[in-house]
C-alpha positions as CSV (number, residue, x, y, z in Angstrom):
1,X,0.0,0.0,0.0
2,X,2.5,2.4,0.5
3,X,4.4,1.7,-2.1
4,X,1.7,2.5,-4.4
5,X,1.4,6.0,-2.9
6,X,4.4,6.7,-3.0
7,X,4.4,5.7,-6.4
8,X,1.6,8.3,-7.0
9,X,3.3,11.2,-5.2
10,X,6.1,10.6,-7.7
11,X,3.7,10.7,-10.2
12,X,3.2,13.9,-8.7
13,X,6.0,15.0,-8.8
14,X,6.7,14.8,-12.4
15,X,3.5,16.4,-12.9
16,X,5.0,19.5,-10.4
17,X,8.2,20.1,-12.5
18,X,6.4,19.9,-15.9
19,X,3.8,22.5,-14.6
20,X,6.4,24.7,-12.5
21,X,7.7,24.6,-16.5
22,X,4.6,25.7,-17.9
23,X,4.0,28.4,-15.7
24,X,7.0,30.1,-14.3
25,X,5.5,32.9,-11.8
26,X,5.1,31.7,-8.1
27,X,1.3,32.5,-7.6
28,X,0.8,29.5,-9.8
29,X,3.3,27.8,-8.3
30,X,2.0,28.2,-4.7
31,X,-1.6,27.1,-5.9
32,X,0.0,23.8,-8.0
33,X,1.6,22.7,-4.9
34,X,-1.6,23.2,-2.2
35,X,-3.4,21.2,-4.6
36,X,-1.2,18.4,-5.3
37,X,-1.1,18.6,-1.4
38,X,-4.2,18.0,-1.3
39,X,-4.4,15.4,-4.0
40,X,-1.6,13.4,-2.4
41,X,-4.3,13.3,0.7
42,X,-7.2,12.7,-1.5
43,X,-5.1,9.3,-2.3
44,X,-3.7,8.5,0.5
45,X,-7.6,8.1,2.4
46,X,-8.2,6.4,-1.0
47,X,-5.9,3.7,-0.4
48,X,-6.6,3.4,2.6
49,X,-10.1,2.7,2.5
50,X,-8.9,0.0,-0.3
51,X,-6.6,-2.0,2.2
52,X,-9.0,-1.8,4.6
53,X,-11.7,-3.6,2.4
54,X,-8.9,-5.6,1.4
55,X,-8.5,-6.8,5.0
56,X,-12.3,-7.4,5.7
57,X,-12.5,-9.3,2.8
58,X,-10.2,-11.2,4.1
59,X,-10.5,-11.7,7.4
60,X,-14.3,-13.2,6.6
61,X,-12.1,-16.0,3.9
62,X,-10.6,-17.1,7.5
């Protein structure tokens, strides 16, 4: 599970230095990295909820 966020914040990432190139002036900048902020949340609650179905489903095989 954490791997695969991590593997989306590098996603991120990428996405950050290909927008920071896109749009030089820091405004922009500020506002692209508050919502990739939030998007890396967004994901990790996702994936969270995921293993946790995961690990009902199961626990009710046992």
């Amino acid at each position: 599970m954490i791997e695969s966020i991590y593997f989306f914040w590098c996603l991120n990432q990428n996405l950050l230095k290909q927008l920071i190139q896109d749009f030089g002036h820091w405004q922009t900048f500020q506002e692209i990295i508050y919502n990739l902020e939030i998007q890396f949340i967004i994901d990790s609650q996702y994936f969270q909820i995921i293993q946790q179905s995961e690990n009902k489903q199961l626990q009710s095989l046992l």
